[in-house]
C-alpha positions, -999 to +999 in steps of 0.1 A: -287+520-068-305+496-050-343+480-056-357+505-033-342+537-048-365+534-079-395+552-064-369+576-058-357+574-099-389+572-112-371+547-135-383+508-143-365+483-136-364+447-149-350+418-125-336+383-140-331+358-113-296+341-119-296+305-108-257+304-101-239+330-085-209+346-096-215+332-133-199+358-161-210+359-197-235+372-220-258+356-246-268+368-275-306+350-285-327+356-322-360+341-320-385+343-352-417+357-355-438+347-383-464+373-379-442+395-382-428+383-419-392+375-407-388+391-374-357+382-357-351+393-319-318+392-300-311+397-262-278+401-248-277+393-207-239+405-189-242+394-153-216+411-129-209+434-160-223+469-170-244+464-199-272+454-217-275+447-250-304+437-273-305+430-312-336+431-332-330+417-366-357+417-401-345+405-432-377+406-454-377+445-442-337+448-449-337+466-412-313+458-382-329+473-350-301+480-321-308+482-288-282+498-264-281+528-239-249+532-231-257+549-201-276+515-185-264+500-153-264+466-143-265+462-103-261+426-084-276+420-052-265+385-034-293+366-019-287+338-002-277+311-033-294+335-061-284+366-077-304+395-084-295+415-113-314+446-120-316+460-161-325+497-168-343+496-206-324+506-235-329+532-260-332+524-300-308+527-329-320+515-366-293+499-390-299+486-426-294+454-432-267+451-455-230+444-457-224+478-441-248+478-414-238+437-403-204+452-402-213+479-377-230+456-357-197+438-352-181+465-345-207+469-315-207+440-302-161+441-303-171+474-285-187+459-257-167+428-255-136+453-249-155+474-221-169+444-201-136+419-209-162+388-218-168+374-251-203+368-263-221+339-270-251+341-297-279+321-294-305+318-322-336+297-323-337+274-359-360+292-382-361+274-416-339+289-434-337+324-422-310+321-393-283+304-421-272+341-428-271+354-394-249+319-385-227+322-409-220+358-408-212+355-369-190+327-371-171+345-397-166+371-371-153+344-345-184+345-323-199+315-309-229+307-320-254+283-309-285+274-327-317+259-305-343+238-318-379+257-315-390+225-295-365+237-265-376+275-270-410+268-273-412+249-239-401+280-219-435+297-233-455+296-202-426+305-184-445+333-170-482+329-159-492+363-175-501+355-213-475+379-229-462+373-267-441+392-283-400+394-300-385+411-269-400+386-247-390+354-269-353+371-267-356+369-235-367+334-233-340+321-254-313+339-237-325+323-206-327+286-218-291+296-223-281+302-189-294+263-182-268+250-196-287+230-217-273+240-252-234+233-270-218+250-296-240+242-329-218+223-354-228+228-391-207+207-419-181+214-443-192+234-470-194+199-495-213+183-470-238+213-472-238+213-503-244+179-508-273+179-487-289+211-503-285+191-533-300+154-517-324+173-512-339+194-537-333+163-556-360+147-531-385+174-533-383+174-577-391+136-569-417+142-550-433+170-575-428+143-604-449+119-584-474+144-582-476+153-615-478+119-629-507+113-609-522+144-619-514+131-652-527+101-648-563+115-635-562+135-669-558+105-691-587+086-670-610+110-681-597+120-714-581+089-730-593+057-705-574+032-710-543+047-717-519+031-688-531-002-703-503+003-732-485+030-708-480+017-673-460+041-665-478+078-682-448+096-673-425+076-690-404+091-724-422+070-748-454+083-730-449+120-732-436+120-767-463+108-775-486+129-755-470+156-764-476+151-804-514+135-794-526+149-765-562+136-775-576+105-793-592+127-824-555+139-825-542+106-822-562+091-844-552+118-877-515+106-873-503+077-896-491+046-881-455+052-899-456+085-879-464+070-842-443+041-847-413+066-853-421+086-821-422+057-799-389+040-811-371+074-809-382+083-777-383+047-760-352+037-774-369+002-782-371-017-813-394-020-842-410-047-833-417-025-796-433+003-817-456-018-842-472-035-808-475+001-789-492+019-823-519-010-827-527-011-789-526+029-789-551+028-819-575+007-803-577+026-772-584+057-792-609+048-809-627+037-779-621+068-761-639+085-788-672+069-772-657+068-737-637+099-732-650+137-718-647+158-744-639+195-737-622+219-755-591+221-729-584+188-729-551+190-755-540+228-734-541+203-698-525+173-709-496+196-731-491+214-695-487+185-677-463+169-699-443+198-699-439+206-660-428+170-664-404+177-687-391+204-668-385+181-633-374+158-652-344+176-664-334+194-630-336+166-616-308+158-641-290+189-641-286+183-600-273+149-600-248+159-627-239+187-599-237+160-571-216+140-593-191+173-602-191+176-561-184+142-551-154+139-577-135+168-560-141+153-523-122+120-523-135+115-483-166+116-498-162+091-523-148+067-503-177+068-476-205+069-504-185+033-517-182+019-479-217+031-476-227+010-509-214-018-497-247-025-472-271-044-488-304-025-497-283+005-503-278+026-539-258+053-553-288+077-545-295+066-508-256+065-496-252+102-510-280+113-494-274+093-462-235+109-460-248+141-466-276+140-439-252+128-417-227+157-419-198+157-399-199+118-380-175+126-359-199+141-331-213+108-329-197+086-305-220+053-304-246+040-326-277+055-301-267+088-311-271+087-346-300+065-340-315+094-320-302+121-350-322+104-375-355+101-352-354+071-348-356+068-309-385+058-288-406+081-272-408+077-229-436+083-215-436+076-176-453+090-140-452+076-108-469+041-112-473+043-150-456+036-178-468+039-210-463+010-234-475+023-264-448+051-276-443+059-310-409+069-329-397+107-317-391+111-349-372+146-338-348+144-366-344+143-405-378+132-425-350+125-454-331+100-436-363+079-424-376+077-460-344+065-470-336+042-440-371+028-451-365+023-484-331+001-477-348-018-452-376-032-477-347-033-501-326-056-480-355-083-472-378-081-502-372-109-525-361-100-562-373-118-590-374-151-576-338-148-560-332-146-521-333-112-504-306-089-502-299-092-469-300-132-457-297-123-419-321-093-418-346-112-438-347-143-410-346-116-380-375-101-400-394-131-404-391-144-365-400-107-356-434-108-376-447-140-355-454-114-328-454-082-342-470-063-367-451-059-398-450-017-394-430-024-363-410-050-372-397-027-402-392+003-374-366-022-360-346-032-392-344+006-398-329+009-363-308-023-374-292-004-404-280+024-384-264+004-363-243-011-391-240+027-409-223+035-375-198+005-380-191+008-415-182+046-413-164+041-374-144+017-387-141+029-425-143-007-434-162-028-461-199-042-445-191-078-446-223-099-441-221-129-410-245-151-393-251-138-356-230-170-344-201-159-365-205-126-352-205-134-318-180-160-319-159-130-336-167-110-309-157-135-283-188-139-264-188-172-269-163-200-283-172-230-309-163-265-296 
């Protein structure tokens, strides 16, 4: 049946323009909708085959939606360098979404693989978390599976000059950015590296949520007991929230014996007598001038008590994860020997070379420093037409937030001075300082992060120690130059 038979049909048709002729395969694409709490769509294109296939997945709603008339045709027309292909639509089949129903859709898909002799391809657009199952459940099956970054999906949008949203046309979208040949095969880690990184970081975000409620904390005690970080700098701290915890208020502070705050504080600080006698007078004082000072209201003791507590709580998951990371780390010995190489960079702890591995996954797809450069975000942006070239580009930062934070953290660590001894880093420190005669410190900092990389890349390449030189040394190492 050719285009002009379909007045005669009284059928639709739908026509995909194939940019290379003779090119077999299907793809397989998930896109999600969040307006549609969860929606997942899935289009399967067979060129020079005999069917079409579409997959309509929602989690939240526990329903698989299949797509498939096994009566559809698929008809090729060559024109000149392109190839027509003409789709009838298909008719609807709902599944559940559960263990029985995923294994039926397998059991589709091996169907059609066996009548049109081609293996698929399934391509999914990156949707939080809400792909990981799919993923995993068709790799299982031996399919592969390629992931795409919304930032590719979403720049076929406008594709089509008519302004048409909805899941059958992102499916179709995706399943054409496949036929560019733009994507690869997604590569997801070991399970430990996973794992480490779900770990890293949860362990991140509880940080971040302790930060938070220490300020709140802090706001709290500013209007309930001022003064308070003048004998606590830091309101979060044990010896702080045992004792806010027991005195929440300065009336209730202030009924408490001095033998009876001075054991609180040593307990809980782990700190002498001669700590807690210093900590009850200058606790004492404050008190009573928060008495004059202070808001009174009769939630004060219920906020404070709260906030102590969600601290409390953070404060041991946070705890309960690292002893996790620690239980994972001892059974991977790979692991522990790239978190030590990884410590051996100055600027960089325990916490931050866990973190960094795990971010890093598998670093064998990385063949030279620019990629991982690029991975972690790190890469300029361009920004160039005709005559003009723009000069002030930011960072792409198209990768991990985690990995900046912590690339920014060992770069202050390696040039910042420590009580009155040199910086970690000798080398970085002088490249830092020359830098900052011309350019703001923000930037300079950008380029010491992009300086770390570079020796990540060489410590785990090489699976060697970091071993500090001068850049003459290192260049004479090199051989790019001789010493007389």
């Amino acid at each position: 049946m050719l285009p002009g038979d379909m007045g005669r049909t009284g059928r639709q048709w739908n026509v995909i323009s194939e940019p290379y002729p003779g090119l077999r395969g299907y793809a397989t694409a998930y896109s999600w909708n969040p307006l549609r709490k969860g929606l997942l769509t899935g289009i399967y294109v067979l060129p020079n085959s005999s069917r079409f296939f579409s997959m309509r997945f929602t989690p939240l709603n526990s329903r698989i939606f299949l797509h498939l008339n096994p009566k559809s045709h698929l008809l090729s027309n060559l024109k000149g360098r392109r190839l027509q292909i003409y789709l009838r639509p298909f008719s609807w089949l709902i599944l559940r979404l559960h263990l029985t129903s995923m294994e039926r859709s397998v059991a589709e898909l091996r169907r059609v693989e066996n009548e049109c002799g081609v293996a698929p391809v399934i391509v999914m657009e990156s949707t939080s978390h809400y792909h990981l199952i799919l993923f995993q459940f068709f790799c299982e099956a031996g399919y592969e599976v390629i992931v795409v970054n919304p930032i590719q999906s979403g720049a076929l949008k406008n594709i089509n000059v008519r302004k048409v949203k909805n899941d059958k046309v992102d499916a179709y979208k995706i399943a054409m950015l496949y036929r560019l040949k733009v994507l690869r095969k997604s590569q997801v880690p070991v399970d430990s590296l996973r794992g480490l990184r779900l770990l890293c970081r949860q362990r991140a975000e509880l940080m971040n949520d302790v930060t938070s409620y220490k300020n709140r904390l802090a706001a709290y005690l500013d209007q309930i007991f001022p003064s308070y970080d003048k004998v606590f700098s830091d309101v979060g701290g044990a010896a702080s929230r045992a004792v806010l915890r027991e005195c929440p208020t300065p009336q209730i502070l202030l009924l408490k014996s001095e033998n009876e705050l001075l054991r609180i504080i040593c307990i809980a600080g782990y700190k002498g007598h001669t700590f807690g006698v210093k900590k009850v007078e200058k606790l004492r004082h404050v008190a009573e001038d928060a008495l004059r000072l202070g808001l009174y209201a009769p939630g004060n003791a219920a906020v404070v008590i709260s906030a102590v507590a969600m601290l409390d709580a953070l404060l041991n998951g946070i705890w309960e994860i690292e002893q996790a990371i620690k239980a994972l780390i001892i059974q991977e010995p790979f692991i522990q020997k790239n978190i030590a190489l990884l410590q051996t960079i100055p600027g960089i702890g325990p916490h931050s070379s866990i973190a960094l591995l795990a971010e890093i996954g598998d670093f064998t797809l990385f063949q030279k420093p620019k990629q991982l450069v690029a991975y972690f975000g790190l890469d300029p942006s361009q920004r160039q037409s005709g005559m003009f070239t723009g000069s002030k580009m930011k960072l792409s930062k198209r990768g991990s937030s985690y990995v900046r934070a912590l690339l920014h953290l060992a770069a202050v660590s390696s040039v910042a001075p420590h009580k009155n001894q040199s910086p970690a880093n000798p080398v970085l420190f002088a490249y830092y300082q020359e830098k900052c005669k011309t350019k703001p410190p923000r930037i300079v900092m950008c380029a010491l992060m992009h300086k770390l990389c570079n020796i990540i890349f060489a410590v785990l390449r090489d699976q060697k120690p970091f071993e500090l030189r001068q850049p003459e040394q290192h260049a004479t190492r090199l051989g790019l130059f001789s010493v007389a």
